[in-house]
N, C-alpha and C positions, 0 to 999 in steps of 0.2 A: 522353232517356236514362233508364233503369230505374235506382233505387236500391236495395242490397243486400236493404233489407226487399220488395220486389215479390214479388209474388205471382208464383210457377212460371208461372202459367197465362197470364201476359201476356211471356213472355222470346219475343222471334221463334222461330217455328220449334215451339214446343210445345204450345198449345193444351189443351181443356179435358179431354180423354180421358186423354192423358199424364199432364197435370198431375194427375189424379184416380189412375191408378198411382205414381207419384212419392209423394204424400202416403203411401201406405202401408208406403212405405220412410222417412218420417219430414222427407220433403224438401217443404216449405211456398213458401221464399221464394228468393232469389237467392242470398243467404246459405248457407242450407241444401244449395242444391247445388251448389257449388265447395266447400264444406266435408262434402262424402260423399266420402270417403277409401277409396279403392280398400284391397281386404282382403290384396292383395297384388300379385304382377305374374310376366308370364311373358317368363322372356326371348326375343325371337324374332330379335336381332340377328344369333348365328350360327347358321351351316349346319353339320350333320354327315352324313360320309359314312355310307354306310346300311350300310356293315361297322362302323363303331363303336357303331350305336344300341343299347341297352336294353333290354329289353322291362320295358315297362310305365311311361317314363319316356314325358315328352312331348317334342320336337324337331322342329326343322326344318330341312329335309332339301331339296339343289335337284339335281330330277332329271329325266332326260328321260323322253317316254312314248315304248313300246319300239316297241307293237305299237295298232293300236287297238281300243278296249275293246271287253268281248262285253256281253250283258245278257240277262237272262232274270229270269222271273215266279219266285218262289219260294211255299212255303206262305203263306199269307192273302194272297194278291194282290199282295204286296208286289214293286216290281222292283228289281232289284238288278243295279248297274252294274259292271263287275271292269276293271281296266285295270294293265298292267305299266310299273312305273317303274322305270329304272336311272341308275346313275352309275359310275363310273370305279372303284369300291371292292364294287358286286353290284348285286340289283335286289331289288324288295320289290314286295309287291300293293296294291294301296288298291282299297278295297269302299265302292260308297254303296248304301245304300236310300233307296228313293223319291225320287230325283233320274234321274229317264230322262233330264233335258233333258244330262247329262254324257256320254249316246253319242255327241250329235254335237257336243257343243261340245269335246270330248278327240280331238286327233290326235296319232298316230307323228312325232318328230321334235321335238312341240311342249317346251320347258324350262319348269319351272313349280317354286317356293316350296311345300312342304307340309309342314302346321305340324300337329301331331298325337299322340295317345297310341300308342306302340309297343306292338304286338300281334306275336302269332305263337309260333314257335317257333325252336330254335339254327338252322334250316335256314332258315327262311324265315319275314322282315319281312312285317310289314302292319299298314296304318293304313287306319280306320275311318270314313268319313266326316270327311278333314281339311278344315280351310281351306288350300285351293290358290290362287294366285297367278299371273300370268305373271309372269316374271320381268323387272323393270327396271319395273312395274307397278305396284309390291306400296302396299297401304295397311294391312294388317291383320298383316305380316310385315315381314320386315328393322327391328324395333322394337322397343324394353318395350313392352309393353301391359298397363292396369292390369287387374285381377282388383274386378269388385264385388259385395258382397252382393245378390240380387238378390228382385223380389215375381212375382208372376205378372202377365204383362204389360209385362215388360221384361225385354227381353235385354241382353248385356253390350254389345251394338253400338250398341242405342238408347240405352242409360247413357250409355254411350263418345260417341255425338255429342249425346245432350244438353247432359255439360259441356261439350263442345266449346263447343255454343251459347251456356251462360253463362257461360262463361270470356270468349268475346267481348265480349259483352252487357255484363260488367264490366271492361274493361282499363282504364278511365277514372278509376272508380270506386273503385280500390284504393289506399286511404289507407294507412300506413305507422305500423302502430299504437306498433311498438317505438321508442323516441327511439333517434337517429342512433349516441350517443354508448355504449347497450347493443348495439346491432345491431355496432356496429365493435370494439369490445371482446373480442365472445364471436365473431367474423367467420362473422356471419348474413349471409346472402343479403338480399336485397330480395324484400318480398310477393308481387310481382307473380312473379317469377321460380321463386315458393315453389310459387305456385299453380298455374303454369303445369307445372313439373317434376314436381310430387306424383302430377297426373292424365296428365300425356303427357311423360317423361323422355326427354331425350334424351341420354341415357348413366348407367351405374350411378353416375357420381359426383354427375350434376346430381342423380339424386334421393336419394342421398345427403343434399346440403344442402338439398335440399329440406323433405327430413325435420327434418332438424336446427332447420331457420329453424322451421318450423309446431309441432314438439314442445317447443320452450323458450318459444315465444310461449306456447303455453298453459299452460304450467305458472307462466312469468312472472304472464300474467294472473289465474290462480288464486291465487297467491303477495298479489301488490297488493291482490286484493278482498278477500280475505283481513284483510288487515292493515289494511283500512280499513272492513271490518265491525266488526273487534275493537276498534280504536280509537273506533266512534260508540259501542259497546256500553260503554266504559268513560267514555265523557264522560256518561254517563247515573247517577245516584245509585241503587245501590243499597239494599235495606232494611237500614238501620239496625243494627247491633249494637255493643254491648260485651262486653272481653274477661271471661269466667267461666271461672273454675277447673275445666278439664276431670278433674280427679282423680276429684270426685265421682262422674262417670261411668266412670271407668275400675275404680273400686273396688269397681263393684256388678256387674260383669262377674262370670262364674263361672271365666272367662278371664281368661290377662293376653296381651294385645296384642304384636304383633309388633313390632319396630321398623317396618318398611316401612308397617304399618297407622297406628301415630305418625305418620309423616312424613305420608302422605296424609292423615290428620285436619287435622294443625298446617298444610300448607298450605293447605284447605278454610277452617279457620276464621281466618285469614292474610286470604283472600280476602272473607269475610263480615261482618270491622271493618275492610275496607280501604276502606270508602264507596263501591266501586263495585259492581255487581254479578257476583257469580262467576258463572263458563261454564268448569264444570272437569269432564273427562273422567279418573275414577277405572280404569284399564286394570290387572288382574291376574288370575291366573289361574284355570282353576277350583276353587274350595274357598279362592283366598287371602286370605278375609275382607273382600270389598269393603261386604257389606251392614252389617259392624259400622261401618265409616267412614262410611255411611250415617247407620247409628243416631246415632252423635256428631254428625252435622252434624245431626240433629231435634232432639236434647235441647241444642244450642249455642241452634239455632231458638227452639226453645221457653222457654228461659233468659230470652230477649230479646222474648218477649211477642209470637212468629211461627208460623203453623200452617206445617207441610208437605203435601205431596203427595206419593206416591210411587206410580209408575205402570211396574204389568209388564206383558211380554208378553200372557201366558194368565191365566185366574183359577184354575189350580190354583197358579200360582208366584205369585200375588196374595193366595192364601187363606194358602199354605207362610208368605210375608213376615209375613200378621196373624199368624198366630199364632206365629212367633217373637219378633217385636217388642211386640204387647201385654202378654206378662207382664211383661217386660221393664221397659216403661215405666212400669207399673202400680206401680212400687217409686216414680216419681219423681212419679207422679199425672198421668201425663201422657195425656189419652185419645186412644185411637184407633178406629179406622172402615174398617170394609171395605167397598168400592163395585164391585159388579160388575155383569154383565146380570141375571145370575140371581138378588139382591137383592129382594126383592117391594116389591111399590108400597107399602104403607103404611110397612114398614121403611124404605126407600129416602126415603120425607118425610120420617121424624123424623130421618135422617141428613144430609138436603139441610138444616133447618133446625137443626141443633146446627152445622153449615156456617158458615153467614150469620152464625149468632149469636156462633161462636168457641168454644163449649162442646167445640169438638171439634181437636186440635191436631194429629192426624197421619192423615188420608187415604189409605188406600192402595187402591189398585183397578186395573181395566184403562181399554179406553178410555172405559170408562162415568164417568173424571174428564172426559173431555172434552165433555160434550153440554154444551147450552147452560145447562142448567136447576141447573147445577152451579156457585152462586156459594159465595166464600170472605168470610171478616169480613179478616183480617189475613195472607193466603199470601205467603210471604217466603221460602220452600226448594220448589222442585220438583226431584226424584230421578227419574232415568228408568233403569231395569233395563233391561240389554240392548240398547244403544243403536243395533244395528245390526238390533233388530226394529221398529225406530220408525221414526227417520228426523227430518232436522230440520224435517220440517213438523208432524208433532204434539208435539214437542217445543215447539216455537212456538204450537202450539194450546195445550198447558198452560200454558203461559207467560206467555198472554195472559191469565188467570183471576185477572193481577196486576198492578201496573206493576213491570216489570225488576227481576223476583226471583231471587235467587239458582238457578243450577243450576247440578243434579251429575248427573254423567251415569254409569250403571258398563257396564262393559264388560268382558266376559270372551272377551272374543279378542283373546290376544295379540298387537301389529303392532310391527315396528321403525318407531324413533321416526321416522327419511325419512317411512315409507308415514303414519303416523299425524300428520305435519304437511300432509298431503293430505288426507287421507280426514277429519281433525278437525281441521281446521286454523283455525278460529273458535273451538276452544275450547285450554284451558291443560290440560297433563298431568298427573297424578300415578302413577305406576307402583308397584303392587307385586309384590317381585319374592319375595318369603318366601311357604311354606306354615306356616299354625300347626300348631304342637307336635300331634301324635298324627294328623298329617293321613298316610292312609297311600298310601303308594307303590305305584301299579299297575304290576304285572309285566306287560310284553308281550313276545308271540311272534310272529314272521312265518312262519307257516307255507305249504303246500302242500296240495294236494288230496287226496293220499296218507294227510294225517294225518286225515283228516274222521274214520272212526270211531273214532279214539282221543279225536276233540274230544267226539264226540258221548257216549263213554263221562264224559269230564270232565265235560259238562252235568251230567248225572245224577247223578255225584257230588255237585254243587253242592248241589243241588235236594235230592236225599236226607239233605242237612247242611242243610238247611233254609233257605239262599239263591235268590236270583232272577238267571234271566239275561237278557240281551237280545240277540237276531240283528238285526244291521241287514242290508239289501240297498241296495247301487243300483239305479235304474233300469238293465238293460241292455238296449240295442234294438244294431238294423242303425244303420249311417252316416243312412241316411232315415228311419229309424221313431226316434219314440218311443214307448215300450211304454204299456201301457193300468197306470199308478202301483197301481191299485185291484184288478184284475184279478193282475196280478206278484205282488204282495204276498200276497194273499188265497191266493192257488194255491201260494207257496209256504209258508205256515205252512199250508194244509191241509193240505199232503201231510206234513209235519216232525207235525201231530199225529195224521194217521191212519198213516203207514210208520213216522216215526222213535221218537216220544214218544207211544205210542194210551195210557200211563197216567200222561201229567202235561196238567197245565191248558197250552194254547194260546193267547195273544190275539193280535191285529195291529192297526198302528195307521197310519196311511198320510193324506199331504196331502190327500187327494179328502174326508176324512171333513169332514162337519160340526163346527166348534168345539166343541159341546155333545158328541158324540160322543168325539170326542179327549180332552177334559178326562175325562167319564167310564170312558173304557179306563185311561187314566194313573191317574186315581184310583184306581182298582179294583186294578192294579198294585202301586200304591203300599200297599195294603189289604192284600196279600199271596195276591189271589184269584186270581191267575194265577201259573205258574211259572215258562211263557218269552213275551217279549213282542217280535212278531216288528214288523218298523217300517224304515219308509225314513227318511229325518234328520232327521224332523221331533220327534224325540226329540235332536236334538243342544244344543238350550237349553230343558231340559227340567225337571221335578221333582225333587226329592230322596228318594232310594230307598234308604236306606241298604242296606235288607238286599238291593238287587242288588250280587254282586260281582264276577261274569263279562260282558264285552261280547265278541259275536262278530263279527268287521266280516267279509260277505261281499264277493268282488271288491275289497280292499281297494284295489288298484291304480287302481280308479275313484275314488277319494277324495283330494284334496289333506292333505296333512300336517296343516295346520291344524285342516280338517274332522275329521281323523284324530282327533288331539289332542282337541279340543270332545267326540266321540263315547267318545273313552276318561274323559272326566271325567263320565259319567253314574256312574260305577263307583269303586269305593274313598274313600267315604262314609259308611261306618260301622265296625264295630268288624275286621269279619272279611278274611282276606287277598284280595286283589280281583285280578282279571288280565284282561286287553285281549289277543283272538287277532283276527292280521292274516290273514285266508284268503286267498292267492292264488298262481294257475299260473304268472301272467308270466315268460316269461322275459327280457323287457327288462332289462340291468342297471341302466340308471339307474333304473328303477324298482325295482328291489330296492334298487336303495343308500337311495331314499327311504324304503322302508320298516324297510330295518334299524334311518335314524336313531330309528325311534318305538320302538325293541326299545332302544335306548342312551340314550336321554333323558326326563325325565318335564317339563322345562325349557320349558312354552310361549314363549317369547322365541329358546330359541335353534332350536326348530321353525319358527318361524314365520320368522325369521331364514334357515333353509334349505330351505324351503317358496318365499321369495319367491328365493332365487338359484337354484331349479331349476325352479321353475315359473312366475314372474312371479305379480303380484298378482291373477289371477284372483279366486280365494279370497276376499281382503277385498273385491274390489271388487263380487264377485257379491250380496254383502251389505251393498253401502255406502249410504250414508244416503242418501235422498233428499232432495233442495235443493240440493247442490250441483251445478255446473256440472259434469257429465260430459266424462271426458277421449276425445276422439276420438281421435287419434293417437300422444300420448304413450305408452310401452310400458315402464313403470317397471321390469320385468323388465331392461330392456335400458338404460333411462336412469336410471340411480341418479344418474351421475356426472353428464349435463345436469341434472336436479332440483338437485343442490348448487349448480350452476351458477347455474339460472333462483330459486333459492330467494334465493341469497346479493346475484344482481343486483337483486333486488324490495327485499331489503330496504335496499339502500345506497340507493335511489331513493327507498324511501317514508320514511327518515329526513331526506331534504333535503327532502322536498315530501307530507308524508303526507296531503295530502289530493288530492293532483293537480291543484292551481291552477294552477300555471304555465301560461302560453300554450302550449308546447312538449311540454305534456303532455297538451293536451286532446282530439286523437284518442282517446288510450290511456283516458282517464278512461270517456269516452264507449262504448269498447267495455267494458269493465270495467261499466258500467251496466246497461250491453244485455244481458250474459252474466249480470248476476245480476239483471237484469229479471224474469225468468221465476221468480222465487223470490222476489220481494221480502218478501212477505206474512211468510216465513220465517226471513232472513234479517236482518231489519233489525229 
C-alpha cells in the first residue's frame, strides 16, 4: 500500500508519462494529488427544457434525436456532423466537427443527456460539440463535476480519473489529522468524506462540508504552526539590551513624532529588553513614518553596543534610506554604510571590513547584505523594507548573519488585522494609523473616457507649474493572451510623446527592464529629467519624488483598491497640491462603487478593509511572503467567519498542549511538520 508521500508515478494506473504532466501542475506525490482542488464545478445534476435555455450559459438538456444526422465536408477539410434534438418544450441543433464516427453512432428516436455551452439565436438553440450521454448510462452527466486547472497534456477527464485513482490508492491511509474533540465542536465531517466530496460531491451540500472540513483544517494548521514557530522563537535569547532614554533621540528630530509612531517605537524597544528576540512587523501607511521607527530602533541598537542592518527592495530606495538616515546619525556619531551591487570592489572591502571590525553600526543596502562574504562584529537589529518584496526566506538569510537578532519588518500595505494574522502570522504587530503633520492629502477623481482631453490639458498644467507626473497602465490582453509588458508600455508612451506631449520629456519604465535599468529611469525621474513617466506597477513601492504630484491610473478598474491606494501614494510627497485620476469606462457598478471608495478615503486600512470584502484577499496574497504554507482551498474572501473559527480553536489547543506532545495529538503535530517541512531553513 502507497504512503501519502509516493511518488505520482508509482499510484496504479499512472505511470511515468502522466506522472511527468502531473509534475507540471505542481502535483509530485499522493499527497499532492488528492489535495489539487478542483477550481470549481459544473452542475450537471439537472436537466432543462430547451425552451428555458440561455444563450451562452452552459446546461443540460435530455432530448431526443428527431431526425438522423446529415454530414458534410466544410472549408479545410473539416467534417461536420448536424443532427436535430427535441423535447416536449422545442428542438435545438448540435454541430460536431471532426467527429464523423457521430453519423452512425446517432439515431432518430435515440434519448440522450447533452451537457453543453448554449449557442444560437431567440429562434433557434444549438450546442457545439457537447458531451452526450445515453440516458440511464451517464457517467460524465447527471453529476457535479469538478472543474481543474489544467497543463498541456491533461484533460479534465484524465484529472477526473487520476484522482479517482488516488483517492483509491489512499482510503486506507487517511489519518484524521483534526483531534475528535475540534472536528465535533465546529461539526466537521471526517477527512475521508472531505476528500472524497471536495473532488466527486455528491450533492451541493456534501460539498458544502466538504469545503468547510478541508478550509478550517488548513487554516487550523496554519494557526498551530504558527504558534509554535513563535513560541521556539521566543525560548531562544535574544541580543541583549537595556532600557535608555529615548528623548535623546526624539529631541534631535527636526520633527516631533506622532503618537501612533510612539507607540510603535515603545513596543519595538518593549520587545529588545524583553530578552527574547523581536519579530515585529511595523504595518502603516504610505508616508506614515515607519522608517523613523526604524531609525529609533538603530540608535536604541546602537545605545546597547549592537550594529544594524537594513535591507530594501531596490538600491535607489536603499541609496533614498543612506542618505536620510546618515545625517541624521551623524549628530549621534553613529556610522553608517551603503552596500549595494553597484558599490565597487575596493569600496565594497573597506566596507566588508569596518563590518567584521564593528567600526561601522548601521548597514543599509539591498541584497548585496546577503552574500556570503558579508560578515558582522556584533548584528543585533535586522530591518527589512517592504516586507512583501522579500519574503520570509531572505528575511531568514539576513538573519542568519547573527544568532536570533532582533527583527523589524516595515510594511506599507495596509491588511486587516484577520488577513495580517495569516499572512504575518509568526511575527507581532505594531500599526500605525496617523499621517505626520504637513503630510498632504491626495485628491482623487474617478473619471471616464470622455474626460481624457481635459486630463491631458491638466498634465500640462502640472508640468508647466513645474511638477512631474506619472501614467501607469495595466497589462490589458484577451481572456488568453498576455500582452507582450515591454511592447504595451513602450507603444503607449511613444505615441503619448509623439501625438499627445511632442514638447515634454517622455520616459517608461516596465517589469521586463533590467534592474540597472529601472533604477536608472527612476533616478533620472527623481532628477527631474523627465516630465511624465509612463510605467506598469512596478513604480508601486517605489522612490520618493516629491515634486511628482499628479498620478494617472489607466484602466483603473484592472487594479484592486489596495494596489489602487500603493499607486496613489507615489504622489503627495512634497510641498505642492497632489491628485490621483482613476481613468475608467466600466460600467459595472460594483466596480464603480470600488472605485468611488478611493475618490472618499485617503484611509489605507479602511480600503483595504473594502478591498478584502469586495474582492477577497487576492491583492495581499499576490504579494504574500514566501515561506509560508500556501492556502489551497481556504477563500478568506468568503471565510472571515471560519478563520475566527479555526484561529480561536488553534489557539484553545495550543494553550493546553503548546507543543503538541500529547499522544492524541500526534497525527496533527506530524502534519504540521510536513507542511512547514518545506520552509524549515526559514522558518525555524
Amino acid at each position: 500500500m502507497p504512503a501519502l508521500q509516493t511518488d505520482v508515478r508509482y499510484i496504479k494506473g499512472i505511470g511515468e508519462a502522466r506522472a511527468k504532466a502531473l509534475n507540471k501542475l505542481g502535483i509530485f506525490t499522493l499527497r499532492d494529488l488528492i489535495s489539487y482542488f478542483p477550481r470549481t464545478y459544473e452542475d450537471r445534476t439537472l436537466t432543462r427544457p430547451i425552451r428555458e435555455l440561455m444563450l451562452g450559459e452552459h446546461a443540460c438538456v435530455r432530448a431526443m434525436i428527431a431526425a438522423e444526422p446529415t454530414a458534410h465536408r466544410i472549408r479545410g477539410g473539416k467534417m461536420l456532423v448536424k443532427v436535430r434534438a427535441v423535447d416536449d418544450s422545442g428542438s435545438m441543433d448540435v454541430v460536431f466537427f471532426n467527429q464523423e464516427y457521430r453519423k452512425s453512432s446517432l439515431h432518430a428516436g435515440q434519448t440522450y443527456i447533452f451537457y453543453g455551452k448554449v449557442e444560437g439565436d431567440l429562434i433557434r438553440r444549438q450546442m457545439v460539440n457537447p458531451i452526450l450521454e445515453p440516458e440511464g448510462r451517464q457517467m460524465l452527466t447527471g453529476r457535479i463535476m469538478p472543474v481543474y486547472p489544467l497543463t498541456a497534456g491533461v484533460s479534465q477527464l484524465i484529472l477526473s480519473k487520476t484522482v479517482r485513482q488516488g483517492l483509491d490508492a489512499c482510503r486506507e491511509l487517511m489519518s484524521d489529522v483534526l483531534p475528535d474533540d475540534v472536528r465535533r465542536a465546529h461539526r466537521l465531517c471526517y477527512a475521508n468524506y472531505a476528500y472524497e466530496n471536495i473532488h466527486f460531491p455528491t450533492a451541493p451540500e456534501a460539498l458544502e462540508a466538504a469545503r468547510r472540513r478541508l478550509s478550517f483544517e488548513e487554516l487550523f494548521l496554519l494557526t498551530c504552526g504558527l504558534s509554535m514557530l513563535r513560541r521556539r522563537r521566543r525560548d531562544a535569547a535574544g541580543p541583549a539590551c537595556h532600557a535608555v532614554d529615548l528623548s535623546v533621540f526624539c529631541q534631535a528630530l527636526p520633527f516631533p513624532l506622532t503618537g501612533a509612531q510612539k507607540r510603535a517605537i515603545d513596543d519595538a524597544v518593549a520587545d529588545m529588553i524583553g530578552g527574547k528576540p523581536m519579530n515585529r512587523l511595523c504595518q502603516g501607511d504610505v508616508g506614515s513614518g515607519k522608517t523613523m521607527v526604524a531609525a529609533a530602533c538603530v540608535w536604541f541598537a546602537a545605545q546597547n553596543g549592537w550594529q544594524s542592518a537594513l535591507m530594501a527592495p531596490t538600491e535607489i530606495l536603499a541609496r533614498q534610506h543612506y542618505e536620510n538616515l546618515a545625517p541624521l546619525f551623524e549628530r549621534f556619531h553613529i556610522r553608517c554604510a551603503l552596500l549595494t551591487g553597484s558599490v565597487r570592489a575596493s569600496a565594497r572591502r573597506e566596507i566588508l571590513s569596518a563590518l567584521r571590525s564593528g567600526e561601522i553600526d548601521l548597514c543599509i543596502g539591498t541584497h548585496a547584505l546577503l552574500t556570503d562574504d558579508v560578515a558582522y562584529c556584533r548584528l543585533g537589529l535586522v530591518i527589512t523594507d517592504e516586507q512583501h518584496r522579500f519574503g520570509v526566506n531572505q528575511r531568514a538569510l539576513l538573519s542568519q548573519k547573527a544568532e536570533n537578532p532582533h527583527m523589524l519588518v516595515l510594511s506599507a500595505t495596509p491588511i486587516p488585522r484577520t488577513l495580517a494574522l495569516v499572512i504575518y502570522g509568526d511575527l507581532d504587530v505594531s500599526v500605525i494609523n496617523e499621517l505626520p503633520p504637513g503630510r498632504q492629502k491626495v485628491d482623487t477623481f474617478s473619471v471616464g473616457e470622455d474626460y481624457r482631453s481635459r486630463i491631458n490639458a491638466f498634465i500640462r498644467k502640472q508640468v508647466s507649474q513645474g511638477h512631474q507626473v506619472f501614467i501607469v497602465c495595466p497589462l490589458v490582453g484577451d481572456d488568453d493572451t498576455v500582452p507582450d509588458e515591454r511592447k504595451a508600455v513602450t507603444a503607449y508612451a511613444g505615441k503619448l510623446q509623439e501625438e499627445t506631449f511632442p514638447d515634454l520629456r517622455v520616459s517608461v519604465l516596465h517589469g521586463k527592464m533590467k534592474a540597472k535599468e529601472k533604477e536608472s529611469v527612476m533616478a533620472a525621474f527623481a532628477a527631474g529629467e523627465s516630465d511624465i513617466l509612463v510605467s506598469t506597477t512596478v513604480i508601486e513601492v517605489g522612490v520618493d519624488v516629491p515634486n511628482a504630484n499628479t498620478m494617472v491610473v489607466e484602466n483603473a478598474d484592472r487594479f484592486g483598491l489596495s494596489q489602487l491606494h500603493q499607486l496613489r501614494g507615489r504622489v503627495g510627497r512634497g510641498s505642492a497640491k497632489s491628485y490621483c485620476i482613476l481613468l475608467s469606462d466600466t460600467q459595472n457598478e460594483e466596480t464603480r462603487r470600488r472605485l468611488k471608495v478611493m475618490t472618499q478615503t485617503n484611509d489605507g486600512f479602511k480600503i483595504s478593509e473594502e478591498d478584502l470584502r469586495l474582492r477577497g484577499p487576492g491583492d495581499f496574497f499576490g504579494a504574500r511572503q514566501h515561506g509560508l504554507p500556501a492556502l489551497k482551498i481556504a477563500d478568506l474572501s468568503c471565510d472571515m467567519r471560519l478563520l475566527d473559527e479555526a484561529q480561536q480553536a488553534a489557539r484553545e489547543l495550543m494553550s493546553v498542549d503548546p507543543e503538541l506532545s500529547l499522544p492524541e495529538h500526534r497525527a496533527l503535530r506530524e502534519r504540521i511538520e510536513e507542511l512547514f517541512a518545506l520552509h524549515a531553513d526559514s522558518l525555524n
